[in-house]
N, C-alpha and C positions, 0 to 999 in steps of 0.2 A: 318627482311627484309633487304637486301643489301641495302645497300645508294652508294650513286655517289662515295662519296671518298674508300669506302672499293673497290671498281671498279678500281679504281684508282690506290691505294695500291698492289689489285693482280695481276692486268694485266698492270700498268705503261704506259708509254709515246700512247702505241697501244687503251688504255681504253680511251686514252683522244681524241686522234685523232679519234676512231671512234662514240664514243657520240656525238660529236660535231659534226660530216657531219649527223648523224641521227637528230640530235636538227633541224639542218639546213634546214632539210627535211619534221620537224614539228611534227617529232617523243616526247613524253614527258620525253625528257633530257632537263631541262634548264638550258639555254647559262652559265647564269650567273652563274651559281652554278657550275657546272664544271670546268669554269675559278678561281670562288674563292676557289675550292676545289682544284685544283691544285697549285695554291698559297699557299697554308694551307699545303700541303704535302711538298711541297718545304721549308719552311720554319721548316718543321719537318726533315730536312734530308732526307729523301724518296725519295726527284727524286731531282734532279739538277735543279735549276732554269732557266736557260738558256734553256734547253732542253726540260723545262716543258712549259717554253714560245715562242719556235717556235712550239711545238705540238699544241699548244691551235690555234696559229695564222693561221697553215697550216690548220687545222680542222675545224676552222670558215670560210674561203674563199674556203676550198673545199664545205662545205654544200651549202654556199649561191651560188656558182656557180653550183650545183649540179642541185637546186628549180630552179635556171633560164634553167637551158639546160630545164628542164623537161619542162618549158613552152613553150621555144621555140619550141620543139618538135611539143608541143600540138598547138600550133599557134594560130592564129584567129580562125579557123574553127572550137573550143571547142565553140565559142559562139552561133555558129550554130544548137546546143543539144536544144530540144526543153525545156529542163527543166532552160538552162541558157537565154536562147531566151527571155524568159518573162522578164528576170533581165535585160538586156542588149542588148540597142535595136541596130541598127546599126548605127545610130547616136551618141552614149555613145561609142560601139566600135570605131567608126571613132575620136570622141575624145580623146579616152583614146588614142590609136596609136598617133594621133598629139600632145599629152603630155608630154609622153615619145619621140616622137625624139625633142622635143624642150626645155623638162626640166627634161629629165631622169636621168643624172648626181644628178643633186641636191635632186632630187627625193630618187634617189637608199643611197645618205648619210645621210639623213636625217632618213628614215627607218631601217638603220645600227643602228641607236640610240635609235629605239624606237620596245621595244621586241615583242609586241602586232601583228605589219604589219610588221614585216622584209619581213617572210615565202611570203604572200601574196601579198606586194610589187616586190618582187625579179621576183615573176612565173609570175604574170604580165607584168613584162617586160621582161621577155623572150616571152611573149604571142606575145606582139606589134611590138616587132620585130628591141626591143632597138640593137645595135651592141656590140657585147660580149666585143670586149675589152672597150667599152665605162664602161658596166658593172663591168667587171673586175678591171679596174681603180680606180674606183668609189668605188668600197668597198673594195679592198686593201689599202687603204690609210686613207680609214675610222675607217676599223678594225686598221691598226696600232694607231692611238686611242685608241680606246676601250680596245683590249685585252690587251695591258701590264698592261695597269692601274686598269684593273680589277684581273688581276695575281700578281700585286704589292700592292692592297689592299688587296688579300686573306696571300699574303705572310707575312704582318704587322701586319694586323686585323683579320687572319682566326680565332683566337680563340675566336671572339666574331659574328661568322659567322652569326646566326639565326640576331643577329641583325643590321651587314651590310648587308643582304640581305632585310631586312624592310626596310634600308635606301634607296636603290637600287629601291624597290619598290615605295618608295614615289617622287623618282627623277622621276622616269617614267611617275609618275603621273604627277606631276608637268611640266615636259616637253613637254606633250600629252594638260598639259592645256595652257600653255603656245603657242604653236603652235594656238590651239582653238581659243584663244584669240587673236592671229596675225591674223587670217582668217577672226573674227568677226570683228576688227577693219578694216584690207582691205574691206570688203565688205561694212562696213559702209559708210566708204569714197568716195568708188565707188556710193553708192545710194546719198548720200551728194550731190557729185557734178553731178550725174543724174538730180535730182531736180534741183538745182541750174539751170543747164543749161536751165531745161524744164521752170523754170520761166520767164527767157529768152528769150525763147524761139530757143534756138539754139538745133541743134542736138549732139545726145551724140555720139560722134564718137568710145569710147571707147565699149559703149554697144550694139551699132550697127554690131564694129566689132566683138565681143562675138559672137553676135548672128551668123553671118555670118559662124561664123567656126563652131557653134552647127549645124546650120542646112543644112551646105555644105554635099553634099552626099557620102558615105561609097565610097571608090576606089574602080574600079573595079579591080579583081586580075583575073593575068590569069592563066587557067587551067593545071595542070601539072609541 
């Protein structure tokens, strides 16, 4: 069976940049293996460093730019499919749209980090109708992160590759619970001082305004 780096090997700078926009697209190349296997070859002599680390870089911002245009394309009106209809009322779309343009930014980096919901993140917010260069922003700056460091640990550590990529996977984990646990403590808080106030008896102006924006009605768009 070919593997990633023998790919790599025969077709050079062109096998990494095009893995990488199909990974982007949710094709089964993962990111990270790519990146460290291109590090791994660089440090064998086989491609250039430098060259093997703007391949990786251009290759991950064309994918993830790739999954947003596709959403954008696809727009809201995919929610409209009677099969997403049931998942996705119009209120959840009216939210998610008010999500992304209020916290797309921090959104679109935070999923740059986490390999699970890039893909799904990214087509989302092309779905809602985040502004590309917001997007663009956003994850070029994110990826300059990620991808050196992940080229600069394949280039160190490629020879003990199987097992930085367990470590890789367990950051994921950890970072995915980590997040978990920032959500469950804000949420807690927020119900904290719910009660509190209902003891109170004052009104919760924060839950109130939630609700306002859950249950404010879908925009109407117009036709054409």
């Amino acid at each position: 069976m070919v593997s990633v780096a023998d790919l790599i090997e025969h077709f050079s700078y062109l096998a990494i940049l095009v893995m990488l926009v199909v990974a982007g697209l949710g094709m089964p190349f993962p990111e990270e293996l790519v990146l460290l296997s291109s590090g791994l070859l660089a440090s064998h002599g086989t491609l250039t460093f430098w060259k093997a680390l703007a391949s990786c870089y251009l290759g991950v911002v064309l994918g993830d730019s790739l999954i947003y245009l596709v959403g954008s394309r696809l727009g809201i009106r995919v929610f409209e499919h009677p099969f997403f209809k049931r998942l996705f009322t119009p209120r959840l779309v009216a939210f998610l749209e008010r999500h992304f343009r209020r916290h797309g930014v921090l959104t679109v980096i935070a999923a740059r980090h986490l390999a699970g919901v890039r893909a799904p993140t990214f087509l989302v917010a092309g779905m809602t109708g985040l502004r590309f260069w917001k997007f663009a922003l956003a994850d070029s700056l994110s990826a300059m992160v990620t991808v050196p460091l992940s080229v600069w640990i394949g280039f160190h550590f490629g020879s003990q590759l199987p097992r930085v990529l367990g470590v890789l996977k367990r950051v994921h984990h950890a970072t995915a619970l980590i997040l978990l646990a920032i959500a469950v403590v804000v949420a807690a808080v927020v119900l904290a001082r719910r009660r509190a106030r209902e003891r109170r008896g004052e009104p919760d102006l924060a839950i109130h305004e939630l609700e306002r924006e859950l249950l404010r009605p879908p925009p109407v768009r117009r036709q054409g």
